[in-house]
C-alpha positions as CSV (number, residue, x, y, z in Angstrom):
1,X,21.6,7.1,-21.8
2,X,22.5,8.5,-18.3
3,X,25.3,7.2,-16.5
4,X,24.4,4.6,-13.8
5,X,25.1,5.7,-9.5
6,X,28.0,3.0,-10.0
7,X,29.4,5.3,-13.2
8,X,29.9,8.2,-11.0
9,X,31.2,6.9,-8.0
10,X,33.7,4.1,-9.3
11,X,36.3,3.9,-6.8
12,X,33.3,2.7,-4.6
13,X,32.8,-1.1,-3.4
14,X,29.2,-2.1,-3.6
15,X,28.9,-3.9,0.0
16,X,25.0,-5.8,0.8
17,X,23.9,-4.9,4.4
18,X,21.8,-7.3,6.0
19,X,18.1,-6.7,6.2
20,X,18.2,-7.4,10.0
21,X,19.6,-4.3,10.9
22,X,17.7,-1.4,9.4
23,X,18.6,1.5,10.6
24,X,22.6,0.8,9.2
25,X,21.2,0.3,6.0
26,X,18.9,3.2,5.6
27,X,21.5,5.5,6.8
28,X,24.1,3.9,4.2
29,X,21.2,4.7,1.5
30,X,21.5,8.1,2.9
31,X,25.0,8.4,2.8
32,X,25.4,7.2,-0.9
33,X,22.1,10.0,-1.5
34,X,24.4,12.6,-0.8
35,X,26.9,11.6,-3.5
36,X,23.8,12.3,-6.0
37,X,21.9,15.4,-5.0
38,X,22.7,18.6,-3.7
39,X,23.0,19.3,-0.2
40,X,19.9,21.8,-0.1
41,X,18.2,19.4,-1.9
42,X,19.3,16.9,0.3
43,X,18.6,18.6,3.7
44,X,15.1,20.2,2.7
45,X,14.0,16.8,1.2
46,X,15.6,13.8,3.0
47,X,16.6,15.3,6.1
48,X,13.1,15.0,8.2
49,X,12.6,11.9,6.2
50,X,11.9,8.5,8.6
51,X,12.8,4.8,8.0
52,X,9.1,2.7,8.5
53,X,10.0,-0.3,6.8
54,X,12.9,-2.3,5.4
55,X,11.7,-6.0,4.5
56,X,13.6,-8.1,1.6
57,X,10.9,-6.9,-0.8
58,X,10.2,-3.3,-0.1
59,X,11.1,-0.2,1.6
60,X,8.9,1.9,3.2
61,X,9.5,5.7,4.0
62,X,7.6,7.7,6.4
63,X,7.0,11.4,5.2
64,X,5.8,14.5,7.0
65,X,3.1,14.9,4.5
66,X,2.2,14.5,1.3
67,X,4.3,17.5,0.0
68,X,7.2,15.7,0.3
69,X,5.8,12.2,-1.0
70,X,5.1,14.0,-4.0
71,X,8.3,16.2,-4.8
72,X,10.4,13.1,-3.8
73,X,8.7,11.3,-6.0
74,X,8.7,13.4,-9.0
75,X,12.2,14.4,-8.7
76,X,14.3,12.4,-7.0
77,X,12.9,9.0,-7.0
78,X,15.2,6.9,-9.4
79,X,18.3,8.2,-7.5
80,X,16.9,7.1,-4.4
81,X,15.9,3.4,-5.9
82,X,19.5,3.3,-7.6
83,X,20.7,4.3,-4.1
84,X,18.6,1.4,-2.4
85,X,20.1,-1.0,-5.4
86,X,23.6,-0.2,-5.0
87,X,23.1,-1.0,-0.8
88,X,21.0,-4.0,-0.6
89,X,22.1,-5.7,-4.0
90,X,18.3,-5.7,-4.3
91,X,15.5,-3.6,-7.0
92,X,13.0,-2.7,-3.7
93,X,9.7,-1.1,-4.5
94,X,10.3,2.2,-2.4
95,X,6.6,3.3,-1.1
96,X,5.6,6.0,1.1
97,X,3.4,6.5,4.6
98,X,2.6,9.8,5.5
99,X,3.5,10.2,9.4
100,X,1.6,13.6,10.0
101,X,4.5,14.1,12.2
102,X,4.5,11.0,14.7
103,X,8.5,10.0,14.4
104,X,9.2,6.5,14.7
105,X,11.7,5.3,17.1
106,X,14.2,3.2,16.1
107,X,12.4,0.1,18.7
108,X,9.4,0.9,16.6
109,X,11.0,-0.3,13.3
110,X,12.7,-3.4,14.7
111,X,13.3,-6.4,12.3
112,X,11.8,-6.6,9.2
113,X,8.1,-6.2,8.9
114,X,7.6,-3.7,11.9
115,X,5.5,-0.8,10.9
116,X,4.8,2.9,12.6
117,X,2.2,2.6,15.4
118,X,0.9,5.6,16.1
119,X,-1.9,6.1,19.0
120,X,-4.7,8.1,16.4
121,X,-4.4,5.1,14.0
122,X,-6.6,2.1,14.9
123,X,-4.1,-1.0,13.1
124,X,-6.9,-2.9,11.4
125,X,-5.4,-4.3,9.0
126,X,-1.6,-4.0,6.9
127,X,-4.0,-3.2,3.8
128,X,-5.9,-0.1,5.1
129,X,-4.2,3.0,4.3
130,X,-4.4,5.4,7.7
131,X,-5.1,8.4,6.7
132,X,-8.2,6.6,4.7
133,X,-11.2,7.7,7.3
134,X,-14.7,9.3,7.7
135,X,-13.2,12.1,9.6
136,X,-10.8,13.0,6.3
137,X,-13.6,12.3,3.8
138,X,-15.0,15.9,2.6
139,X,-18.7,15.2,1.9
140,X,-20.4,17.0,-0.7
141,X,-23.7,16.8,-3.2
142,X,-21.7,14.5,-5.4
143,X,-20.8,12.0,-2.9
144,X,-23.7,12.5,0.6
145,X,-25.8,9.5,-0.5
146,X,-23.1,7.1,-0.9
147,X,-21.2,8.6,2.6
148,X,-24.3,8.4,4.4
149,X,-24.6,4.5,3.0
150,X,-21.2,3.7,4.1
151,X,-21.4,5.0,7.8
152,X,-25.0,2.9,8.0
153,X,-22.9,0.2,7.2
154,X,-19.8,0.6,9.2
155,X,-21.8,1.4,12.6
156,X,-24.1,-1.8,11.8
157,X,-22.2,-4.4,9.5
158,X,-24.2,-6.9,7.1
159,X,-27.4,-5.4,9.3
160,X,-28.6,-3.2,6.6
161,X,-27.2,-3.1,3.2
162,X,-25.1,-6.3,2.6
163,X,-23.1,-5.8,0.1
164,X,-22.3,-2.3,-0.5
165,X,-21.8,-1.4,-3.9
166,X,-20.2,1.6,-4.4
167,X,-19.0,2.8,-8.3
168,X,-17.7,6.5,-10.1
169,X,-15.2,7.4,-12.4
170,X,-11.5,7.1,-11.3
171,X,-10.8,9.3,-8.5
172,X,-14.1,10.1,-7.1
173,X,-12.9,8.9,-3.4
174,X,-14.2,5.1,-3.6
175,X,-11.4,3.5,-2.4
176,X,-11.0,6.6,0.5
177,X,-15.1,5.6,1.5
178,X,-14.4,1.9,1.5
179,X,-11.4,1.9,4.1
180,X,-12.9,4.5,6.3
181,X,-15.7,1.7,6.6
182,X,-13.3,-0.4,7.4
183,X,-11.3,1.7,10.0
184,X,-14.9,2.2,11.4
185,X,-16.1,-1.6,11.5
186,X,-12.3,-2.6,13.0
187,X,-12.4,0.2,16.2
188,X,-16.0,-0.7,16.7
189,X,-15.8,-4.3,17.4
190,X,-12.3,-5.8,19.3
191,X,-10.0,-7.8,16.8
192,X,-12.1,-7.5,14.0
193,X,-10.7,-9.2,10.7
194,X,-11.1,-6.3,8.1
195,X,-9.3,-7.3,4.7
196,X,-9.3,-5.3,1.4
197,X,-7.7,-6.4,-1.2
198,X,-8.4,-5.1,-5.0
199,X,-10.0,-7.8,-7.6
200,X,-6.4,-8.3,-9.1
201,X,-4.8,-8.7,-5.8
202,X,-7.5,-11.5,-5.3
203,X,-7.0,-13.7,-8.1
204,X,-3.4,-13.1,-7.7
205,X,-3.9,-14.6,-4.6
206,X,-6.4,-17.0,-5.7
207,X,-3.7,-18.0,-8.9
208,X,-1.0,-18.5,-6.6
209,X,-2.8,-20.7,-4.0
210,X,-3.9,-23.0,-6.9
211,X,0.5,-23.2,-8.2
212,X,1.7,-23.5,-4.4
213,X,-1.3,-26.0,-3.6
214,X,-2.6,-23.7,-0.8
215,X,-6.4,-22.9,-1.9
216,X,-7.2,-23.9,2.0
217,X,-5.5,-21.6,3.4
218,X,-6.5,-18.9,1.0
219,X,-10.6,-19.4,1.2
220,X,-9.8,-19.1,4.7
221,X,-8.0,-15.6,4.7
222,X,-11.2,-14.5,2.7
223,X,-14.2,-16.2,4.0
224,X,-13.3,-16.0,7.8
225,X,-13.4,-12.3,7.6
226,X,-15.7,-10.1,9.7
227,X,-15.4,-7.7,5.9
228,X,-14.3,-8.2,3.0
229,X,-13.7,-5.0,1.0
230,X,-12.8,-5.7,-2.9
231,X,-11.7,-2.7,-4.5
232,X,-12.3,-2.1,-8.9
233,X,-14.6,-5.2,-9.0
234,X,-15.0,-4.8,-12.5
235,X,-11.1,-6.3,-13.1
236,X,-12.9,-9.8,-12.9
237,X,-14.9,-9.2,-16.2
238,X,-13.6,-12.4,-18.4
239,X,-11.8,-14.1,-15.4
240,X,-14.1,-16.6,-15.5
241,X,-12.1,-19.0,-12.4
242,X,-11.8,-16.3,-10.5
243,X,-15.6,-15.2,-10.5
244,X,-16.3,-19.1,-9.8
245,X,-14.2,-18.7,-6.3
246,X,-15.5,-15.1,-5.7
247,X,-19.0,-16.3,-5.9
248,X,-18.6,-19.3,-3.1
249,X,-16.5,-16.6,-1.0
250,X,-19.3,-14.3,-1.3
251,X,-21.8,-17.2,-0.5
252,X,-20.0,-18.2,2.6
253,X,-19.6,-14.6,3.4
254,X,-23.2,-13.5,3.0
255,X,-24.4,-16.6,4.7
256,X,-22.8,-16.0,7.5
257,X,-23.7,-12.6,8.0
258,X,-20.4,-10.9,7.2
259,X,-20.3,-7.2,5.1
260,X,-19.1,-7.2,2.1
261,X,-18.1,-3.9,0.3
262,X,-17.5,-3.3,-3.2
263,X,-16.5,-1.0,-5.7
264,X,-16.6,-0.5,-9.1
265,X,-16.1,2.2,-12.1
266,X,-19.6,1.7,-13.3
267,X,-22.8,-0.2,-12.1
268,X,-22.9,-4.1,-11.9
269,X,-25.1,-4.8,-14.8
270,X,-23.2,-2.6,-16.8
271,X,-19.8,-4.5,-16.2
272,X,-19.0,-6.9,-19.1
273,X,-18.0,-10.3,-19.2
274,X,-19.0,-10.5,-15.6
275,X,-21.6,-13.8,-14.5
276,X,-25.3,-12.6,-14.2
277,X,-25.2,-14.9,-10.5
278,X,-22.5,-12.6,-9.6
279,X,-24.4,-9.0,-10.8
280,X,-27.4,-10.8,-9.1
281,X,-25.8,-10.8,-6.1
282,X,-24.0,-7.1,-6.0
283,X,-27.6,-5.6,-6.2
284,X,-28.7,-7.8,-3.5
285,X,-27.7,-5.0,-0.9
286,X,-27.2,-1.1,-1.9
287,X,-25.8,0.6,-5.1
288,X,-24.4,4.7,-4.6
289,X,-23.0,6.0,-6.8
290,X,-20.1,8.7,-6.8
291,X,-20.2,12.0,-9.0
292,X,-17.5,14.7,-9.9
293,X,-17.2,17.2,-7.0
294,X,-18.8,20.6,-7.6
295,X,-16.9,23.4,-7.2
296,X,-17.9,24.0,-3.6
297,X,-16.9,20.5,-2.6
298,X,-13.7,20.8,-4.8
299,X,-12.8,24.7,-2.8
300,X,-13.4,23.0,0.6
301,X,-11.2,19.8,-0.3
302,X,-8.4,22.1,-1.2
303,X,-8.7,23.6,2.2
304,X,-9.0,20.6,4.8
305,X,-5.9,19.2,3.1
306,X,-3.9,23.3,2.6
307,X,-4.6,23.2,6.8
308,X,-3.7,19.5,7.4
309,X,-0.7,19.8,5.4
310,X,-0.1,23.3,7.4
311,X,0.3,25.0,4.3
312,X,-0.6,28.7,3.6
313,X,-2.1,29.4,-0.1
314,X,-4.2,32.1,-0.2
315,X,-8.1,32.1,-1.0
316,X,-7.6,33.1,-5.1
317,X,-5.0,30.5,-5.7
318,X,-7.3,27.8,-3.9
319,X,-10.0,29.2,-6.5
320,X,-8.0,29.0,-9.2
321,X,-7.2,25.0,-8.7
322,X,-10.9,24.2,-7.9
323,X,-12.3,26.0,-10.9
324,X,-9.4,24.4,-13.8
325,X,-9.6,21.1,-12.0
326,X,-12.6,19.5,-12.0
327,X,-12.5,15.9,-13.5
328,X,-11.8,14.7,-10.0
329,X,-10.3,14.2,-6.5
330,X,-6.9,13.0,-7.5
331,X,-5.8,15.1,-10.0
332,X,-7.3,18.1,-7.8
333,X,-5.2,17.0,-4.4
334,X,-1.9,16.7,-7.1
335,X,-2.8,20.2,-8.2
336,X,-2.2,21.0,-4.8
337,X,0.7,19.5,-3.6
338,X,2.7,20.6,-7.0
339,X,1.7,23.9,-5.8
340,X,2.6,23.4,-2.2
341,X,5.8,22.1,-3.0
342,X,7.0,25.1,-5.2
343,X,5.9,26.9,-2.6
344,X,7.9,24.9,0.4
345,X,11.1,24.8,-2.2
346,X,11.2,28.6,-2.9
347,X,9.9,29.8,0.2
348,X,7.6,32.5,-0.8
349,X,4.2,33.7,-1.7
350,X,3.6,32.3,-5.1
351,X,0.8,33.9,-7.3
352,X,-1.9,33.0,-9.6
353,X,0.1,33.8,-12.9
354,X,2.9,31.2,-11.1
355,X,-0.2,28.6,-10.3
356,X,-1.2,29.0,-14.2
357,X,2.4,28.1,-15.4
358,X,2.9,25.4,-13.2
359,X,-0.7,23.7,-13.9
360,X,-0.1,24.0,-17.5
361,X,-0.7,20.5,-18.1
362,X,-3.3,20.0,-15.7
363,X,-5.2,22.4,-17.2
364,X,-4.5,21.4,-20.7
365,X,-6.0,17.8,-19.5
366,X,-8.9,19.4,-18.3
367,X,-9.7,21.0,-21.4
368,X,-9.4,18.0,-23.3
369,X,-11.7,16.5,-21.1
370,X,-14.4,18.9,-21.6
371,X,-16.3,17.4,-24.3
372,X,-20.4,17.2,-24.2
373,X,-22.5,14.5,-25.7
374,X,-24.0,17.2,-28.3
375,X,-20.2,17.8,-29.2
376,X,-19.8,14.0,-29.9
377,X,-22.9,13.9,-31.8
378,X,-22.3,16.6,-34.1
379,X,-18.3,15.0,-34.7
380,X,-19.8,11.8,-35.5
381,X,-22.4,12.8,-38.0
382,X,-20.1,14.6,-39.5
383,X,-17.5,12.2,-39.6
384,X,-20.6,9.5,-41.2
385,X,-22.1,12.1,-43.3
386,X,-25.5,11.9,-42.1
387,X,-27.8,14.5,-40.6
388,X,-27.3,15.2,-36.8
389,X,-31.6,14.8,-36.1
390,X,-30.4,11.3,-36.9
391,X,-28.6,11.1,-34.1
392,X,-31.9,11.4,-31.6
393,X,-34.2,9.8,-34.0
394,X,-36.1,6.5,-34.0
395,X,-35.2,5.6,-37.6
396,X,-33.2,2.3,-37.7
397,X,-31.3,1.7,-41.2
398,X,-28.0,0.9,-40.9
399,X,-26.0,3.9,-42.3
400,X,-28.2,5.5,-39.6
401,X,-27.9,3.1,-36.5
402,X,-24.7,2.3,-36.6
403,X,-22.7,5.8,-36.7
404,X,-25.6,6.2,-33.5
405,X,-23.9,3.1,-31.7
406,X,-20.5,4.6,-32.4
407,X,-21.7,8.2,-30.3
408,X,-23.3,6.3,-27.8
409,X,-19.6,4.3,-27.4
410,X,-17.9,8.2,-27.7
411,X,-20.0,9.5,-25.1
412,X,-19.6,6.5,-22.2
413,X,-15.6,6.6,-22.9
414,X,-14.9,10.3,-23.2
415,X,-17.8,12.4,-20.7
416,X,-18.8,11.3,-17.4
417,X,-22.9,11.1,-17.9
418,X,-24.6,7.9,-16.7
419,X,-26.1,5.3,-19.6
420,X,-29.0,6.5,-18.2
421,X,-27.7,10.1,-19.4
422,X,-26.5,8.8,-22.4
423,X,-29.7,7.1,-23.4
424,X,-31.9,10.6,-22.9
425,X,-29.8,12.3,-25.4
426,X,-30.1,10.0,-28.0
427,X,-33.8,10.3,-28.3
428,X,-35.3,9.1,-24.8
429,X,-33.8,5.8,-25.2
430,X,-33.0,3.9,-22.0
431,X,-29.7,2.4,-20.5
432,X,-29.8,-1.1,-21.9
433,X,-29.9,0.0,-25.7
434,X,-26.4,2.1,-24.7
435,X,-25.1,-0.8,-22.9
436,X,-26.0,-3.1,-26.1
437,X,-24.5,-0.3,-28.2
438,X,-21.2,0.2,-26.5
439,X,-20.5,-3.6,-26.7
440,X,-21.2,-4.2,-30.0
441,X,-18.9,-1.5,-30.6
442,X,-16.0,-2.3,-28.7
443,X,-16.7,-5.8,-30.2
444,X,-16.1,-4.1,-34.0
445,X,-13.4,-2.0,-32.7
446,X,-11.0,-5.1,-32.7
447,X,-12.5,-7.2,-35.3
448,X,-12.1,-3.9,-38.3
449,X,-9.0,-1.9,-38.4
450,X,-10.5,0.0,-40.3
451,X,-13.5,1.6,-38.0
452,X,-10.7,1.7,-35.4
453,X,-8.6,3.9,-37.5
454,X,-11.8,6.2,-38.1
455,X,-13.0,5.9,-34.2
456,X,-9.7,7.1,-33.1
457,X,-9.4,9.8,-35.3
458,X,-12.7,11.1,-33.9
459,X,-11.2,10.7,-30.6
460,X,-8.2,12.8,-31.1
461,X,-10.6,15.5,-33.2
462,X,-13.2,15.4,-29.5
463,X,-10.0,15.4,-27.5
464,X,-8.4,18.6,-29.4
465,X,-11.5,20.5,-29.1
């Protein structure tokens, strides 16, 4: 095991600063930093680095860009935290707020619970992220129909498509489009009360009002809002008291002519374990859905954040990223800042053979990823010994169905096609069958160890392809 911060610098007396004077303790964290890193490191890294936030359960950090959110975070994060420990006596989340280069003044941070204010940033809320707004939002084939959905929506609230229902794989930008609605509804109309929250954060919430005797004062942080954004909707599936208080908020919400906006990784009727009242009522208003960037969307995402990070990466690395990444927006905009950051740390043009190496796991991912629903159909009759027509065809014996069920359940966990999709490749058949199939599958899955053991070894076969 490594040696602890206190291990290397014993002669040192651990002395608690008080968390109403910031600025002391941030630069004491700073101080004891130096002890731990070297003083390059230090000075390229930490030097231009900005105290936000210092509250008695979290710090906050405000960073140039996202190139330095990202190398500090992959390198030097847990001797920062063990730096923050050894100060404060106290485990703080450390989180990050990328200032774009607004510094904070030392007025600005104050007591605990002050945050940056900075002029371009309307303040809507504590739970919007800034930088989180139409005007960052690259808009491409994959994603028009669902932009388009949320600016109607943000320039006319609960006037048109009440709720909003947006859902796409992990990454696809549905938390980005449902704050920039927010930012939008907040600056349009004077001390608007925007809260988001995620579905856990909710019943959190909701869990803790019912322990601390405060539901009163919870219904009314939710169903007095002007719009209520809930982010991964589908984290209430089995939570059955949670959907029962989620309903009425949505009720008194709806009622009273308040937006709602939701998101989701997959449609509401295909969400399991989730009330048919409450699938009723997300299709009330609009479902878009969110696709995997093409690679003309994915080149011109790489670009608007390269210039807003004021970073310069030539044309054929930028082509390089978009073409190996693909599976979505995240893992294409940490493509980029790993590159950007070798970059910024050795100073120099870096080239393609350079990008390669240090995308080498990316990459590898992606590969992995790539696997079509003909792929998964040939695996798994294979892997049932049975003919792969069988797979499309309309015969129905067991030895036959079943091993069918199991690619159906394949291609909905490891490609990104709709059931829809899914359901035209197996012969034509249509979305319901696939959800039916997936369920009774997943239901199997933990009832027989054994068809686990055989599932997953399918997996890992698909995944090494």
């Amino acid at each position: 095991m490594g040696k602890k911060l206190w291990d290397l610098i014993p002669d040192r007396t651990m002395q608690t600063l008080p968390f109403n004077n910031p600025t002391e303790t941030w630069e004491k964290v700073c101080e004891e930093l130096q002890n731990l890193i070297s003083p390059d490191a230090y000075k390229r890294w930490f030097s231009p680095v900005n105290l936000i936030a210092l509250e008695p359960d979290r710090l906050v950090l405000g960073v140039e860009n996202s190139i330095y959110q990202y190398w500090i975070e992959e390198n030097y994060l847990p001797q920062l935290r063990e730096c923050v420990n050894l100060v404060t006596n106290k485990d703080l989340p450390v989180s990050f707020q990328q200032t774009n280069g607004i510094v904070p003044m030392v007025s600005e941070i104050g007591p605990v619970g002050h945050e940056l204010k900075a002029e371009s940033v309307v303040q809507t809320s504590n739970e919007l992220v800034p930088r989180y707004i139409f005007d960052s939002y690259v808009v491409g084939l994959n994603n028009q129909f669902a932009h388009a959905a949320a600016i109607a929506v943000a320039d006319a609230p609960a006037k048109i498509y009440n709720p909003l229902f947006v859902h796409g794989h992990v990454g696809l930008g549905k938390t980005h489009l449902m704050h920039a609605v927010g930012h939008r509804i907040a600056t349009k109309k004077k001390n608007a009360k925007v809260v988001y929250v995620t579905s856990e954060q909710f019943t959190n919430e909701f869990v803790s009002a019912i322990q601390k005797g405060e539901l009163v004062k919870f219904r009314k942080r939710f169903r007095q809002a002007d719009a209520l954004l809930i982010d991964d909707i589908q984290f209430f599936a089995g939570k059955e008291r949670s959907q029962e208080e989620f309903f009425h908020t949505f009720n008194a919400l709806f009622d009273g002519n308040k937006q709602i906006v939701l998101t989701s990784d997959c449609p509401p009727g295909d969400i399991s374990n989730l009330e048919q009242r409450l699938v009723s009522r997300f299709e009330w208003g609009l479902t878009a859905e969110l696709q995997p960037p093409d690679i003309e969307t994915r080149l011109a995402i790489l670009k608007a954040k390269a210039q807003k990070m004021n970073i310069m990466l030539g044309d054929t690395v930028l082509m390089f990223i978009a073409e190996r990444v693909k599976a979505n927006i995240r893992r294409l905009e940490g493509a980029l800042n790993r590159v950007a950051a070798w970059a910024a740390l050795n100073d120099k043009k870096i080239s393609q053979a350079q990008v390669e190496e240090l995308l080498k796991d990316f990459i590898q991912q992606e590969a992995r990823n790539n696997v079509s629903i003909d792929l998964i159909q040939r695996r798994v009759a294979e892997g049932f010994d049975i003919r792969i027509t069988d797979m499309t065809s309309k015969r129905r014996p067991n030895n036959i169905a079943f091993p069918r069920m199991v690619a159906m359940y394949l291609s909905r966990k490891l490609t990104h096609k709709s059931l829809q999709e899914i359901g035209e490749a197996f012969g034509g058949r249509d979305h319901g069958t696939v959800l039916h199939a997936c369920k009774k599958i997943e239901a199997k899955l933990t009832a027989d160890p054994g068809l686990r053991h055989h599932v997953q070894q399918l997996t890992q076969r698909l995944e090494s392809t």
